[in-house]
PDB file of N, CA, C and O in Angstrom:
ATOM      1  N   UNK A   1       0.849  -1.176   0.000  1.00  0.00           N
ATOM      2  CA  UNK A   1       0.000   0.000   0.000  1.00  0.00           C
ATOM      3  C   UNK A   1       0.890   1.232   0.000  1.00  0.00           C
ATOM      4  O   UNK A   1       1.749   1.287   0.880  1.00  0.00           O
ATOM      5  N   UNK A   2       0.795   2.230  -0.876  1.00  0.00           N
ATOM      6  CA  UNK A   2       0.976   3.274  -0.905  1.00  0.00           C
ATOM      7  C   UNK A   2       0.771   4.538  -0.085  1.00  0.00           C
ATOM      8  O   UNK A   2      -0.340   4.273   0.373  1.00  0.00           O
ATOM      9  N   UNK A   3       1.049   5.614   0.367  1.00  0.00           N
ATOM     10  CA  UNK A   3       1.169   6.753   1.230  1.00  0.00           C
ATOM     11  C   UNK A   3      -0.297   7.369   0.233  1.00  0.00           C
ATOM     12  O   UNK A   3      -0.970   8.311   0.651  1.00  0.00           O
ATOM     13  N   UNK A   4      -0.553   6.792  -0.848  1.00  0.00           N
ATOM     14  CA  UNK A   4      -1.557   8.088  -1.067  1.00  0.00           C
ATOM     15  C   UNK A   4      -2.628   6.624  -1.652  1.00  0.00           C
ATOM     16  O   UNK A   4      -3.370   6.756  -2.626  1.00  0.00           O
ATOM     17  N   UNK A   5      -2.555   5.722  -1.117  1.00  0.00           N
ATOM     18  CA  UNK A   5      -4.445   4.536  -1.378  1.00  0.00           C
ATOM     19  C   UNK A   5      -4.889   4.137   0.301  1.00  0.00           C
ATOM     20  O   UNK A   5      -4.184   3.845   1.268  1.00  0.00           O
ATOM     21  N   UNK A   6      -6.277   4.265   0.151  1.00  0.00           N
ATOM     22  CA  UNK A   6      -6.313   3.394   1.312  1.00  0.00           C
ATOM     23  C   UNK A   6      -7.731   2.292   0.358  1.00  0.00           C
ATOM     24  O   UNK A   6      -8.027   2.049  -0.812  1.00  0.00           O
ATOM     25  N   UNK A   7      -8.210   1.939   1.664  1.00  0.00           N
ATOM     26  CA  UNK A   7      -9.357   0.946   1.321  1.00  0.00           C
ATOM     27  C   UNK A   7     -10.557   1.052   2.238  1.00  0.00           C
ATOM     28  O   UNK A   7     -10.668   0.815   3.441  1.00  0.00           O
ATOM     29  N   UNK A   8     -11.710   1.614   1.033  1.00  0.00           N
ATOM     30  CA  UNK A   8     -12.906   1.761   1.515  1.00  0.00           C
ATOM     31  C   UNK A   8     -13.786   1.380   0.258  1.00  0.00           C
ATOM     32  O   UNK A   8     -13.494   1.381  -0.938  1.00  0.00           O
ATOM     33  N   UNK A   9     -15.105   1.011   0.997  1.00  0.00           N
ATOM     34  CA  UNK A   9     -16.320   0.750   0.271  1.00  0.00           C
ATOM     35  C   UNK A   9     -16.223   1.910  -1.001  1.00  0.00           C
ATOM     36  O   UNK A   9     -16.054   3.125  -0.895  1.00  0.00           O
ATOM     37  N   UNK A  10     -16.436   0.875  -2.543  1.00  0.00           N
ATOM     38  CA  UNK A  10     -16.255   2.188  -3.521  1.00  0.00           C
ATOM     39  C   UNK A  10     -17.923   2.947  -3.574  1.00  0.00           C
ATOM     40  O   UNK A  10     -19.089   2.676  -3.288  1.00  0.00           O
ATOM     41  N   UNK A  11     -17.253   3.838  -4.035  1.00  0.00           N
ATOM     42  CA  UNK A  11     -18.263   5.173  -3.706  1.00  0.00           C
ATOM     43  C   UNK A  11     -18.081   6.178  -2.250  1.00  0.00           C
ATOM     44  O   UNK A  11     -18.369   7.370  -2.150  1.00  0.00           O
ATOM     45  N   UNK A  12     -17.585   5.386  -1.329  1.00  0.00           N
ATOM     46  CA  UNK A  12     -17.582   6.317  -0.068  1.00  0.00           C
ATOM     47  C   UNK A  12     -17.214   7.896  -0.681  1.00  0.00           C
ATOM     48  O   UNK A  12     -16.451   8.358  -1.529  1.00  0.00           O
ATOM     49  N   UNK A  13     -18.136   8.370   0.188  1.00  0.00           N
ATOM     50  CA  UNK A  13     -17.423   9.984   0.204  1.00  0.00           C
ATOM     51  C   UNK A  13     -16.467  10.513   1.057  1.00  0.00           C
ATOM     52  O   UNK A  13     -15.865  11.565   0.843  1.00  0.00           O
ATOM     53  N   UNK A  14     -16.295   9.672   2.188  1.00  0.00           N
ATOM     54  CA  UNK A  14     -15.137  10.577   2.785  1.00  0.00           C
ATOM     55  C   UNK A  14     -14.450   9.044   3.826  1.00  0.00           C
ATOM     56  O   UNK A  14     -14.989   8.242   4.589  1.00  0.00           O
ATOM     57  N   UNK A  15     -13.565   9.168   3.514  1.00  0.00           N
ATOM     58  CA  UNK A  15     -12.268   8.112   4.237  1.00  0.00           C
ATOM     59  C   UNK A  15     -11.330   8.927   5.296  1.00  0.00           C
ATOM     60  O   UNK A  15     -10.392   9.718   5.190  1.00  0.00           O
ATOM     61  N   UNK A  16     -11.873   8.485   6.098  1.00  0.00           N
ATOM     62  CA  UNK A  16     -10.935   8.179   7.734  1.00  0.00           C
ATOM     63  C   UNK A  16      -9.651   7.927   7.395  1.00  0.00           C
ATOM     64  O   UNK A  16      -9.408   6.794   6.979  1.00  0.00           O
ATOM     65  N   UNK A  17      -8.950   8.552   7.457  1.00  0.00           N
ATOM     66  CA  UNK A  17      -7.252   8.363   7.571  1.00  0.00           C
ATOM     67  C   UNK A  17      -6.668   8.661   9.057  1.00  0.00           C
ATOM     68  O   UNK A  17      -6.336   9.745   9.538  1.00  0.00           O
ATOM     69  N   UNK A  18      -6.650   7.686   9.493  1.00  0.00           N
ATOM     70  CA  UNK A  18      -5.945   8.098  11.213  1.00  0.00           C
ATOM     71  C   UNK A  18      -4.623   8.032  11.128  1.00  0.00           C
ATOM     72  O   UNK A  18      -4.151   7.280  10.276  1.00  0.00           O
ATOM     73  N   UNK A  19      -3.969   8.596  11.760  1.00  0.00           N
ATOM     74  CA  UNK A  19      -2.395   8.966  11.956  1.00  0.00           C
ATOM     75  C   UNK A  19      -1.818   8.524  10.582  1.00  0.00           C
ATOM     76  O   UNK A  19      -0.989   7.620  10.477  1.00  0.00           O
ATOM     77  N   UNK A  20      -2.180   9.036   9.826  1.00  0.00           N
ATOM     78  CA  UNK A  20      -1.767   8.761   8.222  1.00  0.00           C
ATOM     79  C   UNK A  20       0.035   9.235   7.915  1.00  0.00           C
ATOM     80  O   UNK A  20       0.680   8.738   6.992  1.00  0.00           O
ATOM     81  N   UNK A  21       0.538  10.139   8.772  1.00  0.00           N
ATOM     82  CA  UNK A  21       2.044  10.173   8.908  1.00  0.00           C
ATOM     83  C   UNK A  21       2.522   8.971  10.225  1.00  0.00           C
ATOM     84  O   UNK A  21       3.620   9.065  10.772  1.00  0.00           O
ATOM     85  N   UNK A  22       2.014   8.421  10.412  1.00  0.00           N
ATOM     86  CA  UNK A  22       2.545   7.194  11.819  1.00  0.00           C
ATOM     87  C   UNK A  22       2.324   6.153  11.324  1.00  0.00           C
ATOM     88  O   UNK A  22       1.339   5.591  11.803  1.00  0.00           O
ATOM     89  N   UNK A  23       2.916   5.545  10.415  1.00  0.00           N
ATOM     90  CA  UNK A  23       2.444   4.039   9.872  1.00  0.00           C
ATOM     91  C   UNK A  23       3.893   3.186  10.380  1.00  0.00           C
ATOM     92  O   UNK A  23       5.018   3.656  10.547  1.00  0.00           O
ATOM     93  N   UNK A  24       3.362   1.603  10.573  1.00  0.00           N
ATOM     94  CA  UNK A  24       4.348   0.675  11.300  1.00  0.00           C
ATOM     95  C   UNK A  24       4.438  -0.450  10.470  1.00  0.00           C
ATOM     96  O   UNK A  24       3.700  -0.172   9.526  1.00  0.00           O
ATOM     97  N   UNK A  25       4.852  -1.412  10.303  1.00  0.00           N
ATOM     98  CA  UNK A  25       5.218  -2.226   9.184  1.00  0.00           C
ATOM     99  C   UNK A  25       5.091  -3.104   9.967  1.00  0.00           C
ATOM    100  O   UNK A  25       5.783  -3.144  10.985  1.00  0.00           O
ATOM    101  N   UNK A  26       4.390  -3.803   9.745  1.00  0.00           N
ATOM    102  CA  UNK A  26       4.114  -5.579   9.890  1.00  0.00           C
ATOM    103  C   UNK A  26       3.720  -7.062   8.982  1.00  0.00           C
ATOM    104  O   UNK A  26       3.029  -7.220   7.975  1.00  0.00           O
ATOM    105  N   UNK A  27       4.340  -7.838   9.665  1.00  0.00           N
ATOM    106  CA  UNK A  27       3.357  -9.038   9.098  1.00  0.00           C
ATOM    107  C   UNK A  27       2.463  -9.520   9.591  1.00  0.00           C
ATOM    108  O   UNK A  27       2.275  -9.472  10.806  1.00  0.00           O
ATOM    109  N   UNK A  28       1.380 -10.341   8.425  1.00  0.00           N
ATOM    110  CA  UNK A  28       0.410 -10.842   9.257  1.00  0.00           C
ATOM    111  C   UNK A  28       0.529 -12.503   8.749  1.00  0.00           C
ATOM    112  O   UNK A  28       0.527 -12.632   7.525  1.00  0.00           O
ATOM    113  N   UNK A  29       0.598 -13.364   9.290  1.00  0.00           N
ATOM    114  CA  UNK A  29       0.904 -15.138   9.105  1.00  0.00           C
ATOM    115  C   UNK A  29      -0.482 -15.461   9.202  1.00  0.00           C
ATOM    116  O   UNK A  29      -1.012 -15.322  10.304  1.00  0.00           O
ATOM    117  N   UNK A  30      -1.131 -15.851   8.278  1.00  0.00           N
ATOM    118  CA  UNK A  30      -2.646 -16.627   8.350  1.00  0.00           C
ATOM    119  C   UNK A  30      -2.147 -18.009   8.132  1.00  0.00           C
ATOM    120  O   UNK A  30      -1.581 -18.154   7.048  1.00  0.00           O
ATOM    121  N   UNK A  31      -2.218 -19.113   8.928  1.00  0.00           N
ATOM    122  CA  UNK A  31      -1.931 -20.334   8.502  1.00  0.00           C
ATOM    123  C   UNK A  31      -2.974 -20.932   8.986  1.00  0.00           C
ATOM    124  O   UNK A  31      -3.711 -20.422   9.829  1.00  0.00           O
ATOM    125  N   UNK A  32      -3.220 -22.795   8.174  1.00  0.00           N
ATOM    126  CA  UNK A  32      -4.252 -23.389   8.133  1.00  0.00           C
ATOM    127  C   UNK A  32      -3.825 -24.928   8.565  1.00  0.00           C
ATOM    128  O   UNK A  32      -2.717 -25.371   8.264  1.00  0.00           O
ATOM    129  N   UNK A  33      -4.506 -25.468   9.076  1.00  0.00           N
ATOM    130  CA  UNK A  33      -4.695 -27.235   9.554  1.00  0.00           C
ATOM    131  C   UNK A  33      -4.709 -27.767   7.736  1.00  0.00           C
ATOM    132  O   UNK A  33      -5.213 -27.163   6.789  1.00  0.00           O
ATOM    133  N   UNK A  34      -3.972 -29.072   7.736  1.00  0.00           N
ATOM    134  CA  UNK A  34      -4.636 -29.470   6.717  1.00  0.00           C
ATOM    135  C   UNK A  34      -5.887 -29.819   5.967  1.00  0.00           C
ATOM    136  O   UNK A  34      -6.206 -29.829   4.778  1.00  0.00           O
ATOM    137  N   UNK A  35      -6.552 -30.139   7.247  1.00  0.00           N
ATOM    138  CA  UNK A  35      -8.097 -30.432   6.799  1.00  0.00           C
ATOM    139  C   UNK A  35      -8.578 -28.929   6.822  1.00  0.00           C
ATOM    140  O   UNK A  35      -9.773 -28.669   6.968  1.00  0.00           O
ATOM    141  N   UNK A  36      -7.833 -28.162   6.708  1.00  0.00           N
ATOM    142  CA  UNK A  36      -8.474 -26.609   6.760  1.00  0.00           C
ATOM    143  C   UNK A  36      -9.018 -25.439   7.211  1.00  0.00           C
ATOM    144  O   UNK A  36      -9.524 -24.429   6.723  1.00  0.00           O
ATOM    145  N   UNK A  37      -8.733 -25.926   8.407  1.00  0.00           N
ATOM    146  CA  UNK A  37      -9.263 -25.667   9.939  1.00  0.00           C
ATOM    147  C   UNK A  37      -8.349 -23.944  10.139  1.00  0.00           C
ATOM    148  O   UNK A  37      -7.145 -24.198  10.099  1.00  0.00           O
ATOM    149  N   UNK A  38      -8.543 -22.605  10.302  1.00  0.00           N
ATOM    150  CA  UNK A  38      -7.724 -21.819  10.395  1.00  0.00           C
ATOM    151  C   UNK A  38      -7.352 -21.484  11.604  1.00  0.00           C
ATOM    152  O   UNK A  38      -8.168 -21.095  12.439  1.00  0.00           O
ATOM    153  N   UNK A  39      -5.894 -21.610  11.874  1.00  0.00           N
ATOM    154  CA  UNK A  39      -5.303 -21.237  13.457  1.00  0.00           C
ATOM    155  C   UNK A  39      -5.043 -19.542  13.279  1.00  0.00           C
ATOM    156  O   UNK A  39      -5.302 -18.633  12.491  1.00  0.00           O
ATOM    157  N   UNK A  40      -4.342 -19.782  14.590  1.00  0.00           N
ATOM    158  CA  UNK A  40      -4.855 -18.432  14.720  1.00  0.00           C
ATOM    159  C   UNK A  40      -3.900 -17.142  14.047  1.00  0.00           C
ATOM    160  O   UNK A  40      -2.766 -17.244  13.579  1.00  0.00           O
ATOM    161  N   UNK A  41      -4.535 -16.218  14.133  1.00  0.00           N
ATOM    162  CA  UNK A  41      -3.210 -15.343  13.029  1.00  0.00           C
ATOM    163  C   UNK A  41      -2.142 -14.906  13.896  1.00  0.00           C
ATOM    164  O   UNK A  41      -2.321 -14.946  15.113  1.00  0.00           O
ATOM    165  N   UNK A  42      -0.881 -14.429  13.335  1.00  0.00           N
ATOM    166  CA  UNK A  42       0.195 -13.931  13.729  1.00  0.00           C
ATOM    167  C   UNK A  42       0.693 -12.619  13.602  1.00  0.00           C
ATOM    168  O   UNK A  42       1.551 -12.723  12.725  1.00  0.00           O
ATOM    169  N   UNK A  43       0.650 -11.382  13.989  1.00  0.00           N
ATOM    170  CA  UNK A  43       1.230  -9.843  13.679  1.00  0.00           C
ATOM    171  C   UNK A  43       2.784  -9.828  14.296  1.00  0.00           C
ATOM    172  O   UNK A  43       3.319  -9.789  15.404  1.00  0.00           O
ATOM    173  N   UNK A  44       3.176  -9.884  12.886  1.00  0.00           N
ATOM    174  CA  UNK A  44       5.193  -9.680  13.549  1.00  0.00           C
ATOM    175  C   UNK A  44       5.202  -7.982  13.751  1.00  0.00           C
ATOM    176  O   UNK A  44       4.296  -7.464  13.099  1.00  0.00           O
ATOM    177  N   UNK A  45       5.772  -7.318  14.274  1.00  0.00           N
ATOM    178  CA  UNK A  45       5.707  -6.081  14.478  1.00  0.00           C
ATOM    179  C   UNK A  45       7.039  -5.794  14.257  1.00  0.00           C
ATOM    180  O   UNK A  45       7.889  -6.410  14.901  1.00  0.00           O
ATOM    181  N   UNK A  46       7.490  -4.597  13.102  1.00  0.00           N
ATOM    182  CA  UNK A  46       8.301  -4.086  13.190  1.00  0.00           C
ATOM    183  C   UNK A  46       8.779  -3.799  14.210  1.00  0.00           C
ATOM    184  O   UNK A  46       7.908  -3.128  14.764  1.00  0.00           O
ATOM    185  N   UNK A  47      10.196  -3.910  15.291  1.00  0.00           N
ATOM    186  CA  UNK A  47      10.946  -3.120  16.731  1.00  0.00           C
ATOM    187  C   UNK A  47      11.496  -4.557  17.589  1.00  0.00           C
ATOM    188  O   UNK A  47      11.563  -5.715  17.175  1.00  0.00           O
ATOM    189  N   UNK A  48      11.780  -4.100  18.672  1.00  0.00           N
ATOM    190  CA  UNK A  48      12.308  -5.173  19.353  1.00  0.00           C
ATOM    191  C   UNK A  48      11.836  -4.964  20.918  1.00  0.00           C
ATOM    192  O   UNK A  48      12.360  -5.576  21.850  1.00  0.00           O
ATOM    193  N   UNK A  49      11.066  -4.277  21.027  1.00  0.00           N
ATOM    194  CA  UNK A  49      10.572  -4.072  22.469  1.00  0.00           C
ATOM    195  C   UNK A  49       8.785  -4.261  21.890  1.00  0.00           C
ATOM    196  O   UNK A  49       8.096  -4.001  20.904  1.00  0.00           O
ATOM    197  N   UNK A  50       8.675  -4.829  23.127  1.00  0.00           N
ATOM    198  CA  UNK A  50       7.009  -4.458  23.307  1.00  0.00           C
ATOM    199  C   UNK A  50       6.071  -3.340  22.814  1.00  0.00           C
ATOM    200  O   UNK A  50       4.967  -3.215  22.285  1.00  0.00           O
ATOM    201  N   UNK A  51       7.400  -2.371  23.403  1.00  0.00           N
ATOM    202  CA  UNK A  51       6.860  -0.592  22.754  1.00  0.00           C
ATOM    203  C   UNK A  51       6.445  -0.796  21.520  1.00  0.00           C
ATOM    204  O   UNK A  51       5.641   0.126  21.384  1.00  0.00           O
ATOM    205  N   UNK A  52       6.451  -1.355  20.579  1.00  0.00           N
ATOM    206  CA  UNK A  52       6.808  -1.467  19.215  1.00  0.00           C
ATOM    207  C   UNK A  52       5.441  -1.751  18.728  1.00  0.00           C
ATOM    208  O   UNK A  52       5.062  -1.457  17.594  1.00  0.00           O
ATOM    209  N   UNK A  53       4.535  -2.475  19.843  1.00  0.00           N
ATOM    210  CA  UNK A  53       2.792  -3.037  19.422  1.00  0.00           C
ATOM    211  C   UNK A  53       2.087  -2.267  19.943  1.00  0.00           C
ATOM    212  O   UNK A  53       2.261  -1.567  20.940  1.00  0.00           O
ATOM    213  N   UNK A  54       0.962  -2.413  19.036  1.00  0.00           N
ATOM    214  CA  UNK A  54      -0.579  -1.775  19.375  1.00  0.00           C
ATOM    215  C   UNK A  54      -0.481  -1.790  20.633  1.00  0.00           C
ATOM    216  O   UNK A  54      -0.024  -2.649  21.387  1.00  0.00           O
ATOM    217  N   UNK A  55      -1.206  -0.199  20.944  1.00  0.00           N
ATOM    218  CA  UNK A  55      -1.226  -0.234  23.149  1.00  0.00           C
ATOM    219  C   UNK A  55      -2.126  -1.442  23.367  1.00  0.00           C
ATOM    220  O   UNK A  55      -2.866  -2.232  22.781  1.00  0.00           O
ATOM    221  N   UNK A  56      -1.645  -1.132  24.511  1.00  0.00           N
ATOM    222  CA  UNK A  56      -2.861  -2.427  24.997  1.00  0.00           C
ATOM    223  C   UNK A  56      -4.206  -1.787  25.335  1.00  0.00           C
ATOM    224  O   UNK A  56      -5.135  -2.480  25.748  1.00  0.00           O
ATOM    225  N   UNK A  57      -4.305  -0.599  25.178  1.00  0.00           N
ATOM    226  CA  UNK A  57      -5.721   0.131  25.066  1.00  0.00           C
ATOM    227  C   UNK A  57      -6.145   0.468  23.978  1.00  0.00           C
ATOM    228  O   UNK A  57      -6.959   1.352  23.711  1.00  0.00           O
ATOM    229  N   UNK A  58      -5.634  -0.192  23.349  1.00  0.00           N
ATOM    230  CA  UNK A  58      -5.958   0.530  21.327  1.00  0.00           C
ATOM    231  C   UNK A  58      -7.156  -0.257  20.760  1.00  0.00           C
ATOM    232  O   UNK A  58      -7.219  -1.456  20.487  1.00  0.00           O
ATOM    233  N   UNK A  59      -8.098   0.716  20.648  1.00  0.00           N
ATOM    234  CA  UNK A  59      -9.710   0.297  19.804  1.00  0.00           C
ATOM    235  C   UNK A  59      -9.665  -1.382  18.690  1.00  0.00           C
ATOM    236  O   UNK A  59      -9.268  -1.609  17.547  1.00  0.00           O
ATOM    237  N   UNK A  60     -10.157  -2.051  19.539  1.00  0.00           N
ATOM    238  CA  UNK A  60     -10.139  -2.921  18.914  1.00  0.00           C
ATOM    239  C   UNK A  60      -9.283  -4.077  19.701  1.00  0.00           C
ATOM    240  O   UNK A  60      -9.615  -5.248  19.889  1.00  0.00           O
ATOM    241  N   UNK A  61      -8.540  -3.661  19.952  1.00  0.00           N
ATOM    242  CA  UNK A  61      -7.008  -4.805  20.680  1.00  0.00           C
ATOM    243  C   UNK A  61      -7.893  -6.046  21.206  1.00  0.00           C
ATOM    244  O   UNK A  61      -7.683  -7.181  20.779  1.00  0.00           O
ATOM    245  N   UNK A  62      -9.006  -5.734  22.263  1.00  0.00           N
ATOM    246  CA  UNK A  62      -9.565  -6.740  23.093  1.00  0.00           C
ATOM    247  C   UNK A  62      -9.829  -7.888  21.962  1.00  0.00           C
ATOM    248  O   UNK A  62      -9.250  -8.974  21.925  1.00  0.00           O
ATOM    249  N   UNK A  63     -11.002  -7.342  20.886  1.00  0.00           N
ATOM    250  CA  UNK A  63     -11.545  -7.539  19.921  1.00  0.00           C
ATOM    251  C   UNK A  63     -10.747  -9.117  18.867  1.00  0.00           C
ATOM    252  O   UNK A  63     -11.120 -10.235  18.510  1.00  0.00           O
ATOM    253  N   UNK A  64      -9.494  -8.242  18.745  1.00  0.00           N
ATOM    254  CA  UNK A  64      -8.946  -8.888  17.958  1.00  0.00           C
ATOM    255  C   UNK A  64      -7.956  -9.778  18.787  1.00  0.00           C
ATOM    256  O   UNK A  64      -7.030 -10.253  18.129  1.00  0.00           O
ATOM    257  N   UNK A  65      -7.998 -10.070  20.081  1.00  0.00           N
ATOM    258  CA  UNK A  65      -7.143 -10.994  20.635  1.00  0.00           C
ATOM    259  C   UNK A  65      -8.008 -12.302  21.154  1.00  0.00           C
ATOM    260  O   UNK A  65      -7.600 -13.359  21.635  1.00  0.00           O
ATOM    261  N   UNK A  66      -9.527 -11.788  20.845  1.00  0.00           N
ATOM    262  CA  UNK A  66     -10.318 -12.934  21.474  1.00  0.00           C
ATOM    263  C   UNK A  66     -10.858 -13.599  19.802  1.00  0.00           C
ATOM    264  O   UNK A  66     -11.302 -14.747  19.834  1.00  0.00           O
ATOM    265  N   UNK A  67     -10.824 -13.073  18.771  1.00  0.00           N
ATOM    266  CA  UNK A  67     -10.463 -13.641  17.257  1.00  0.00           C
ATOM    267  C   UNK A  67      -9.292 -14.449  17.583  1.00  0.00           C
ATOM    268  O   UNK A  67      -9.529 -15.448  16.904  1.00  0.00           O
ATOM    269  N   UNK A  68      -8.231 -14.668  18.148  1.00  0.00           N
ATOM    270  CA  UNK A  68      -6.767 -15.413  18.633  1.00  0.00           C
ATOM    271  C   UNK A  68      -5.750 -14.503  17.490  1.00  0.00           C
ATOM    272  O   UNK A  68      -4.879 -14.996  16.774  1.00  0.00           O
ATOM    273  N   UNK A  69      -6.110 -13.193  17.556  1.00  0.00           N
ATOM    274  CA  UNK A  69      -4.513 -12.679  17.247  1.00  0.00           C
ATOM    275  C   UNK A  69      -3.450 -12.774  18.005  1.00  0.00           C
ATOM    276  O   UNK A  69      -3.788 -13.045  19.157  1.00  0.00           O
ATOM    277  N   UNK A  70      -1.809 -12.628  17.821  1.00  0.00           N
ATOM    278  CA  UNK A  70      -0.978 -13.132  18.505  1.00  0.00           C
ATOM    279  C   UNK A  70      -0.199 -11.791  18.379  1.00  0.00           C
ATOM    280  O   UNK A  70       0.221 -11.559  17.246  1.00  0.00           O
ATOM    281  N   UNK A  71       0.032 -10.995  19.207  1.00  0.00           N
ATOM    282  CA  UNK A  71       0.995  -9.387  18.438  1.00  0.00           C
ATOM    283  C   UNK A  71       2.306  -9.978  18.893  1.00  0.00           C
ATOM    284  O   UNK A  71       2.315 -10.361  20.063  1.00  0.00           O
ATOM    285  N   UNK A  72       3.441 -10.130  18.179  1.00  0.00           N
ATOM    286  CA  UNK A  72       4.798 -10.533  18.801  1.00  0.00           C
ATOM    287  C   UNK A  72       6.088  -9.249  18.246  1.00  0.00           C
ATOM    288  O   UNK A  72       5.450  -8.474  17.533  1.00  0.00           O
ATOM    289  N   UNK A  73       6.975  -8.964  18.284  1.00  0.00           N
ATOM    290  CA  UNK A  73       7.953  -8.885  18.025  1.00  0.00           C
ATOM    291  C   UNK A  73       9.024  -8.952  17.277  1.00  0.00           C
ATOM    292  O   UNK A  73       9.714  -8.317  18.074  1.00  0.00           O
ATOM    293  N   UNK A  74       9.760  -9.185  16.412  1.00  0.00           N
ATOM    294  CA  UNK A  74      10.635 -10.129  15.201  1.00  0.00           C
ATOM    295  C   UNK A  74      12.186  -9.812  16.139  1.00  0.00           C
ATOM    296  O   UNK A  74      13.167 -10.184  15.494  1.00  0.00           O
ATOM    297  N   UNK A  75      12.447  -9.348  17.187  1.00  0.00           N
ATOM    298  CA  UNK A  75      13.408  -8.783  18.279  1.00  0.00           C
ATOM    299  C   UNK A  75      14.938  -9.962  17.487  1.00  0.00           C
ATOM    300  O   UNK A  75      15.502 -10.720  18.276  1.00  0.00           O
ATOM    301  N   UNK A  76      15.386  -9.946  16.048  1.00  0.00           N
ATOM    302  CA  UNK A  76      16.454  -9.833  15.262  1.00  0.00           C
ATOM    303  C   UNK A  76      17.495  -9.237  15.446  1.00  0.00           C
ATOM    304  O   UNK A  76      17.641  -8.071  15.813  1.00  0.00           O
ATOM    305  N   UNK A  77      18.606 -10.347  15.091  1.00  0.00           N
ATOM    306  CA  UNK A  77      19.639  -9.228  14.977  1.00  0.00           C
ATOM    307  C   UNK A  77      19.483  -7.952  14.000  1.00  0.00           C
ATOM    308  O   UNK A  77      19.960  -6.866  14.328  1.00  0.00           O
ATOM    309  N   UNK A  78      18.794  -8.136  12.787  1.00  0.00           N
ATOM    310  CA  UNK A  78      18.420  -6.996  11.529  1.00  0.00           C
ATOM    311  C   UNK A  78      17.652  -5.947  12.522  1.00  0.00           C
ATOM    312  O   UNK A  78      16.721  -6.196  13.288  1.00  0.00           O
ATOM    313  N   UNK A  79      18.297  -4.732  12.294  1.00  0.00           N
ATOM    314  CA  UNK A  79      17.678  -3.900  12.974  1.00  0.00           C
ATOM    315  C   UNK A  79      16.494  -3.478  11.963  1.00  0.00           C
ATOM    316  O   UNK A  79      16.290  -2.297  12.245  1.00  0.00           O
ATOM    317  N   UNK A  80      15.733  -3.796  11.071  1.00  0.00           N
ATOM    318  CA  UNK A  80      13.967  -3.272  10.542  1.00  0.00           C
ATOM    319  C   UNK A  80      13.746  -4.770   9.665  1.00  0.00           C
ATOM    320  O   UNK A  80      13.791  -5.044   8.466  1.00  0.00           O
ATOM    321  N   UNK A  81      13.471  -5.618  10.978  1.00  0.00           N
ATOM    322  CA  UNK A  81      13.053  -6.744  10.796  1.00  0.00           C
ATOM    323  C   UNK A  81      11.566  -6.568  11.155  1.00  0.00           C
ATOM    324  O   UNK A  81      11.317  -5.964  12.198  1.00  0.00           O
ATOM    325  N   UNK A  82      10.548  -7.033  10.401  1.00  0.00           N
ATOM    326  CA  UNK A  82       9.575  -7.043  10.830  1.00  0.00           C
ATOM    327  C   UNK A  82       8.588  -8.898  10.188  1.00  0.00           C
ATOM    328  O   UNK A  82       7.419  -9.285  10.187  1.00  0.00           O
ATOM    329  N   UNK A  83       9.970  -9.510   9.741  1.00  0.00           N
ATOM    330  CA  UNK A  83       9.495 -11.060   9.483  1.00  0.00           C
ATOM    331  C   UNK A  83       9.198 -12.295  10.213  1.00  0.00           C
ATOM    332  O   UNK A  83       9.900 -12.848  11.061  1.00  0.00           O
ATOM    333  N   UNK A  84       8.532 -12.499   9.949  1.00  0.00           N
ATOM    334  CA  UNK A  84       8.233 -14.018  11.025  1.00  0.00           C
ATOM    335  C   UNK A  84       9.271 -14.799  10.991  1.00  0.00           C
ATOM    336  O   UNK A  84       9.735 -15.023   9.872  1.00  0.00           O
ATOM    337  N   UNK A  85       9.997 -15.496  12.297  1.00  0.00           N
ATOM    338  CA  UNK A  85      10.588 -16.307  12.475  1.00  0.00           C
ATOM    339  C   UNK A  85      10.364 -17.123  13.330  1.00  0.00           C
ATOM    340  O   UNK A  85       9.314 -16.882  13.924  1.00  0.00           O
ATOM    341  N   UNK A  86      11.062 -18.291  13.781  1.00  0.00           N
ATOM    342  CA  UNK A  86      11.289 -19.265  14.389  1.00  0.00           C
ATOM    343  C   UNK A  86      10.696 -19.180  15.351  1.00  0.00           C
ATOM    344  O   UNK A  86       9.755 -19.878  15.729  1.00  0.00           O
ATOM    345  N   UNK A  87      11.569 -17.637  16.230  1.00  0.00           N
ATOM    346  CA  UNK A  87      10.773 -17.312  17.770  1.00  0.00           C
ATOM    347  C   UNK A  87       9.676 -16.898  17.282  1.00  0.00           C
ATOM    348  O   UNK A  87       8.979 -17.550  18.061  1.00  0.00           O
ATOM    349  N   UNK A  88       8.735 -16.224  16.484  1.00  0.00           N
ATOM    350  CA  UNK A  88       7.343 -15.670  16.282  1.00  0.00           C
ATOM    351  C   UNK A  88       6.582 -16.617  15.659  1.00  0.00           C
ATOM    352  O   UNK A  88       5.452 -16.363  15.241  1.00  0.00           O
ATOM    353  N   UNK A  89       7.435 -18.371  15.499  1.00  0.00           N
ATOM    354  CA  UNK A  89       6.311 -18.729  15.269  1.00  0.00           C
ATOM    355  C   UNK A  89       6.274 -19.515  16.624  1.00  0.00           C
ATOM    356  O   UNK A  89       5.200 -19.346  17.201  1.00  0.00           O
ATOM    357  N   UNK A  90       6.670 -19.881  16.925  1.00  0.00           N
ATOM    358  CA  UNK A  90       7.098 -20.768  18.450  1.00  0.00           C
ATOM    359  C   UNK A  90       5.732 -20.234  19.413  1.00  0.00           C
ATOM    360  O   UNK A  90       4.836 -20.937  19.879  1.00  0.00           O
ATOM    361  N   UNK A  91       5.882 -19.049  19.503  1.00  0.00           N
ATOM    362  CA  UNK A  91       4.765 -18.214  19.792  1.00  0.00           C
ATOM    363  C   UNK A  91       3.495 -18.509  19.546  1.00  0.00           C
ATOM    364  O   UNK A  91       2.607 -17.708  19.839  1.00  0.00           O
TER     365      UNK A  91
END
């Protein structure tokens, strides 16, 4: 995604851009059971501290942790690692 698209219903007239200069880079890991069953998702977070994730008061957080989101870390030697690994999947 680009600094100047977002994603809304087409036709909307007016799009919500929140902190549109504060954007954070992540991954998101959707993986599946073989019989197809979906576990739960994974958000690698760009940083190496905690600081680095959604507050823990941030609209939605509750929401999306009882869906079984997982917010972790990528805490790499690469300092703008924001990829799933070993430890984030262990997790």
């Amino acid at each position: 995604m680009s600094k100047n698209m977002t994603y809304e219903t087409w036709g909307t007239k007016q799009v919500k851009i929140a902190g549109r200069d504060k954007k954070q880079a992540y991954t998101l890991c959707v993986t599946s059971t073989p019989s197809g069953r979906i576990l739960s998702f994974q958000l690698v977070w760009l940083g190496k501290t905690h600081a680095s994730l959604p507050s823990a008061i941030a609209e939605g957080i509750n929401e999306a942790r009882s869906f079984g989101f997982v917010f972790s870390v990528a805490n790499t030697q690469k300092k703008m690692s924001h990829y799933s690994t070993l430890k984030t999947i262990k997790e």
